[in-house]
C-alpha positions in Angstrom: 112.7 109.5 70.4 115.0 111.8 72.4 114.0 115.7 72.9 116.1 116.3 69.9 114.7 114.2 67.8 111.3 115.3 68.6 112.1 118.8 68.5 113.6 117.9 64.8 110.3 115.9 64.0 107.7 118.8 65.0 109.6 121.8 63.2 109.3 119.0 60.0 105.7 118.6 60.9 105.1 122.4 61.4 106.9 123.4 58.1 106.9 120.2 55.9 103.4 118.7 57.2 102.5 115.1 58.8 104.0 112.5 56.3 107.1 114.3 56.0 107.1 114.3 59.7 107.1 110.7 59.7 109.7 109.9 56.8 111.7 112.0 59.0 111.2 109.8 62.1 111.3 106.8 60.5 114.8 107.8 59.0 116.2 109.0 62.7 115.3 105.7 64.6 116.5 102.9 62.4 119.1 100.2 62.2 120.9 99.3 65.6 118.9 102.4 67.3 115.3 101.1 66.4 116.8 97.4 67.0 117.8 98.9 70.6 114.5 100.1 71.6 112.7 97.0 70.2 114.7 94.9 72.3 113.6 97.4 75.7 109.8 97.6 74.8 110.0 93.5 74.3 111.5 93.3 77.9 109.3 95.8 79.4 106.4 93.5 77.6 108.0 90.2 79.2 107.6 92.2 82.8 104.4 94.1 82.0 102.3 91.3 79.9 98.9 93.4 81.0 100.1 96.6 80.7 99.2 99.0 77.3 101.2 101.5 75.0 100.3 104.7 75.3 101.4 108.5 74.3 100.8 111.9 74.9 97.9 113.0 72.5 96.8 111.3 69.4 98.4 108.5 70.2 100.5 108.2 66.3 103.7 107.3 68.3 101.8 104.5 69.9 100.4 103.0 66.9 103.6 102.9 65.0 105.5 100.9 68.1 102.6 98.7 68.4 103.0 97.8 64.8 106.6 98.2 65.0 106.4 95.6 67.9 103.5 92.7 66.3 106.0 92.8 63.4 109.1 92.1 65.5 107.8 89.2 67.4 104.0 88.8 66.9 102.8 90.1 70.1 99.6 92.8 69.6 100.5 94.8 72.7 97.3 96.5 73.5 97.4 100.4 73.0 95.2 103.2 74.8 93.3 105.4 72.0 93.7 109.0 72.1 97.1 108.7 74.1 97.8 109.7 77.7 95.4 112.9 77.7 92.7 110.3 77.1 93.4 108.2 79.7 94.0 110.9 82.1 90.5 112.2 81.7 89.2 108.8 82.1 90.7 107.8 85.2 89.5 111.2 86.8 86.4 110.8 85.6 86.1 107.2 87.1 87.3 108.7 90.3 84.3 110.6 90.3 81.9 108.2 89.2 83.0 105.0 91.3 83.0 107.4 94.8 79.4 108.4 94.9 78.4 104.9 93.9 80.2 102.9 96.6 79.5 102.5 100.1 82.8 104.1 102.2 83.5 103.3 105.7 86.4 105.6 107.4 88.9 103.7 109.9 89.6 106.4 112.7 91.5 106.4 115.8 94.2 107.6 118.0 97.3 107.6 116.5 99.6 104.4 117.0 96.5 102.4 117.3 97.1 100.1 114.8 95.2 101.8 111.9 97.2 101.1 108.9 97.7 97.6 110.5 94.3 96.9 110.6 93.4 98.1 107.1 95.8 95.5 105.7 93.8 92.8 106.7 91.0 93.9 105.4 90.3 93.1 101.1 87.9 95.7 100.0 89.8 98.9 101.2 91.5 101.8 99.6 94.9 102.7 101.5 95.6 106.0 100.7 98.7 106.8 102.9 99.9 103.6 101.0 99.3 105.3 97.2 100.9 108.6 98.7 103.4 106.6 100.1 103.0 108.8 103.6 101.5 107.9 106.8 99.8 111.2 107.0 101.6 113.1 110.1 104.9 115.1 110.9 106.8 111.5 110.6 105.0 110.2 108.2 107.7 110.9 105.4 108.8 107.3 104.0 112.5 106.3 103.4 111.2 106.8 99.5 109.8 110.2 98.2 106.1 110.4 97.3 104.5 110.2 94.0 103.8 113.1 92.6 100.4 114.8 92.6 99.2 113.2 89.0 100.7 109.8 90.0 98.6 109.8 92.8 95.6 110.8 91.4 96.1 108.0 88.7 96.6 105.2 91.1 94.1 106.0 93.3 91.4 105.7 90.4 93.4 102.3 89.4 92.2 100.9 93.3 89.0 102.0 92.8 88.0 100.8 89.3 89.3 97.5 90.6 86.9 97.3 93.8 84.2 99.4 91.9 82.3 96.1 92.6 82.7 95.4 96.3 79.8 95.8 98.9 82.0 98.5 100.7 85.3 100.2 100.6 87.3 101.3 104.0 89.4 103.7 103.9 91.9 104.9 106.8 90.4 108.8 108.4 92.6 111.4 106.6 92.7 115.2 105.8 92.6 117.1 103.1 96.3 116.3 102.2 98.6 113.5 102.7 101.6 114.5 103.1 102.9 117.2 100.2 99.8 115.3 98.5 95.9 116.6 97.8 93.3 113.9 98.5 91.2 114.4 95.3 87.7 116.4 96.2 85.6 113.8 95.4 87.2 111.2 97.7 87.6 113.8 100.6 84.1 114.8 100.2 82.2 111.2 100.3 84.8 109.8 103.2 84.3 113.2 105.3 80.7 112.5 105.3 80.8 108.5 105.3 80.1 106.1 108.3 83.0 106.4 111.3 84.3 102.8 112.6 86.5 103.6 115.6 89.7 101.4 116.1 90.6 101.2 120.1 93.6 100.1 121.7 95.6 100.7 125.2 98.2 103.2 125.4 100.7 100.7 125.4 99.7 98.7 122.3 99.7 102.4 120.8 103.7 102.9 121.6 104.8 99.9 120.8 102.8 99.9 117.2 104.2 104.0 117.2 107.8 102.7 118.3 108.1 99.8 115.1 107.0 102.1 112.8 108.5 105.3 113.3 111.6 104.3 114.8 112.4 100.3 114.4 111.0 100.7 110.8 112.6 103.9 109.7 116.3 103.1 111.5 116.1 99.6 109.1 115.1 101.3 106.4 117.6 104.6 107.0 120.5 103.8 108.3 121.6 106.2 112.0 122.7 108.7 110.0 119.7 109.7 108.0 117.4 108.4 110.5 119.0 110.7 113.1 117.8 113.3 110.6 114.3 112.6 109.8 113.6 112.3 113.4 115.2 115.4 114.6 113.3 117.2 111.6 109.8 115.6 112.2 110.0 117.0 115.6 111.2 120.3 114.6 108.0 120.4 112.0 106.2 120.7 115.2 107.7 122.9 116.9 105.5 125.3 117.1 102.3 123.0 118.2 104.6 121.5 120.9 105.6 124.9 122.4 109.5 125.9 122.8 110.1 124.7 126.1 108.1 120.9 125.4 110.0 120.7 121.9 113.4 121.6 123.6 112.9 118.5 126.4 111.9 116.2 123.7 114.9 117.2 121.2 117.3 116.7 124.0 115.8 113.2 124.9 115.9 112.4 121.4 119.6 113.1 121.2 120.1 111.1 124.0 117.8 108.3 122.7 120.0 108.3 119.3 123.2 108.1 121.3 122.9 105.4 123.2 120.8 103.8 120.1 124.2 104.5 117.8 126.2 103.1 121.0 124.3 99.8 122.2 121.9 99.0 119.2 118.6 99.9 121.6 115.7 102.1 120.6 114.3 102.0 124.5 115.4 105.7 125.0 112.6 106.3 122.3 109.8 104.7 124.7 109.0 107.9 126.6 109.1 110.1 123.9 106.7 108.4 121.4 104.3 108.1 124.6 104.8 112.1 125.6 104.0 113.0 121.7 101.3 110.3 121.6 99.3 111.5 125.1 100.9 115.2 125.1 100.4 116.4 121.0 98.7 113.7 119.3 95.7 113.1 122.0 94.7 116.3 122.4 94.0 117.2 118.3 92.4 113.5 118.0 89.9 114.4 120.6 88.9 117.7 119.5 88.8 116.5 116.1 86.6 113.3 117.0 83.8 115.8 118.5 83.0 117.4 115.4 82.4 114.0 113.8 81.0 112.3 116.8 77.9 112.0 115.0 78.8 109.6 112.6 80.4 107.1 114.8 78.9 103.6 114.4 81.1 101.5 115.7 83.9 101.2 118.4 86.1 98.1 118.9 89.4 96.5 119.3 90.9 95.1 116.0 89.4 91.8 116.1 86.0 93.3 117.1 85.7 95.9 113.9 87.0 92.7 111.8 84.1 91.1 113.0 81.6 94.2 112.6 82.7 94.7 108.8 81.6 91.4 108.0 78.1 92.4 108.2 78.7 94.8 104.9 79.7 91.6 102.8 77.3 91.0 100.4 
């Protein structure tokens, strides 16, 4: 129903009672209008086949569309009991459960070394910049906005109910927050304390994975215009790490780096910038960070040697 009709529907059920309530419904989505709706639930059913009805509480609304549906066209559309509330608890509960069952092994390394890379090849993982939709730092803002807080939360107990199973999970080394996003306590707890597998690569490798992502990637995805934006902004987030005089030498290379990338098509004036940020800003907080978990280090190794090292976890 539209707001109206459910604010029409509750005052009946808070005067009139329930079954008046739903005489009332019944009569406000009919003919062409129920028809309408029937016809958008049986297409979302044609693109969803495993999905599941679902509303906010008891989970009436539900039940009538499931019924509403089977008679339409046969189809018993499965439908979650006790509505989205339900479900909510459920999945935050399994959040909880699943992560201090599993064995979690953290990804780390300096940034631009190929971490997110890496974790795609790998099968029993949980990529939470991917569920955030964020890589995690000042440009890590994607060309789409994130999910919001509950989304998050929801998804993330999705991946893990469906790798609940596997002999480990890797996840990428993160904060407390991705982005404008909370890592759930649980999670942040068990992958704060988990085993540490260090991913290495040369400086090099590290700006040319930093200079496809962050600039290649984002200019595709962007367009100049609002590329020219996000970077000037990412920068200015830092700002005050970088100091006024660094941030003023990098802002004015960046112009010139966007000019003659708007003139000629090139992104090389970017090349010396990513490597200043990478060994200048992002170095420095990477190995102060990496002392205080030093102790938990088991592993250290190019991509094709920790590939090799997780296969001893494979049950």
């Amino acid at each position: 129903m539209s707001d109206k009709q459910r604010e029409l529907v509750g005052i009946c059920y808070k005067n009139q009672g329930q079954q008046s309530a739903l005489d009332l419904g019944h009569k406000l989505v009919q003919g062409q209008l129920k028809q309408a709706r029937l016809e958008a639930w049986l297409q979302f059913i044609k693109n969803n086949p495993h999905g599941a009805l679902f509303c906010f509480r008891g989970g009436l609304r539900s039940q009538i569309s499931q019924k509403w549906i089977f008679d339409s066209c046969g189809i018993n559309y499965p439908r979650i009991t006790g509505g989205y509330k339900a479900l909510r608890r459920f999945l935050l509960n399994e959040t909880e459960s699943i992560i201090s069952t599993i064995t979690p092994l953290v990804l780390g390394g300096q940034t631009g070394c190929g971490k997110t890379l890496l974790l795609k090849k790998i099968t029993q993982k949980v990529d939470l910049e991917g569920l955030a939709n964020h890589r995690g730092s000042a440009f890590g803002g994607q060309i789409t906005p994130q999910p919001s807080q509950i989304d998050f939360e929801n998804a993330l107990a999705i991946a893990l109910i469906k790798r609940q199973n596997a002999s480990f999970l890797a996840f990428e080394d993160e904060g407390k927050n991705i982005g404008a996003l909370n890592v759930p306590p649980a999670v942040q707890s068990a992958t704060s304390a988990a085993d540490l597998i260090i991913l290495t690569a040369s400086l090099d490798e590290r700006v040319e994975i930093s200079l496809k992502a962050y600039v290649a990637e984002m200019l595709a995805g962007f367009g100049f215009a609002d590329f020219s934006n996000y970077w000037l902004m990412s920068l200015l987030k830092i700002q005050k790490r970088l100091g006024s005089e660094r941030h003023k030498k990098l802002h004015n290379l960046s112009q010139n780096a966007l000019q003659l990338q708007q003139q000629t098509g090139a992104i090389s004036g970017f090349r010396p910038i990513v490597k200043s940020l990478l060994v200048d800003y992002y170095d420095p907080m990477y190995d102060y960070q990496i002392k205080n978990k030093s102790r938990r280090i088991k592993f250290t190794g190019n991509a094709a040697e920790v590939l090799d090292y997780l296969q001893k976890f494979r049950v």
